[in-house]
C-alpha positions in Angstrom: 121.4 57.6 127.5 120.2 60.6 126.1 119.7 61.6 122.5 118.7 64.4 120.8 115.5 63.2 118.7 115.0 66.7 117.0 114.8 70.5 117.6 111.6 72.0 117.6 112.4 76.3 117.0 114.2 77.0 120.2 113.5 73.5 122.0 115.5 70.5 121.7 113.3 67.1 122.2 115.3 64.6 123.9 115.0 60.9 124.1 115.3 59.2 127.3 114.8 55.3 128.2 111.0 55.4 126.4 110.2 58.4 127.3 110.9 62.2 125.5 111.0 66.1 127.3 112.3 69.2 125.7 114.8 71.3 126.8 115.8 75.3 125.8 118.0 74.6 122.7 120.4 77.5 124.2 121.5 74.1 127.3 122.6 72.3 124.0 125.8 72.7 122.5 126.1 74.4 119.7 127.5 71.7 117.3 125.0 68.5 118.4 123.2 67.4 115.9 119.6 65.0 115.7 120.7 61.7 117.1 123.8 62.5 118.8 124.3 61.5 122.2 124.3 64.0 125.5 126.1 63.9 128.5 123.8 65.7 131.0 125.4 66.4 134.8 123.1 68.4 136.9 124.3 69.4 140.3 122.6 71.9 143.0 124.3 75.6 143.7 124.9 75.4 146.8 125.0 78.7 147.7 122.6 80.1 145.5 120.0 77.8 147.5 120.9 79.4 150.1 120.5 83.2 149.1 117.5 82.1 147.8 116.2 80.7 151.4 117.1 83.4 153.1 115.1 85.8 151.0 111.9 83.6 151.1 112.3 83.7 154.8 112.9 87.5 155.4 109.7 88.2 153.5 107.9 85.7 155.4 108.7 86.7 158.8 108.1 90.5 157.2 104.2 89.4 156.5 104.0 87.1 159.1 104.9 90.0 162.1 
């Protein structure tokens, strides 16, 4: 469970099983409020990862030559 324990300027503090981190208040929806609830999914981009891999290696192998 996840709930919104206040927003600091442009950082939201969340609560989390006895623990707290912050998060940019633009990844909260616009209507939560201090003590509502979140939903949080976080999945990997796929292909993104892999754009991103494939640059890291091409300037590897261009110092590395």
């Amino acid at each position: 469970m996840y709930i919104i324990d206040r927003f600091e300027g442009d950082w939201a503090v969340i609560e989390a099983s006895k623990m707290t981190f912050s998060v940019p208040r633009s990844l909260i929806p616009e209507k939560a409020r201090v003590g509502d609830v979140l939903n949080i999914h976080i999945e990997i981009d796929v292909e993104a990862t892999k754009e991103r891999r494939k640059r890291i290696q091409k300037l590897m192998d261009d110092v590395f030559e």
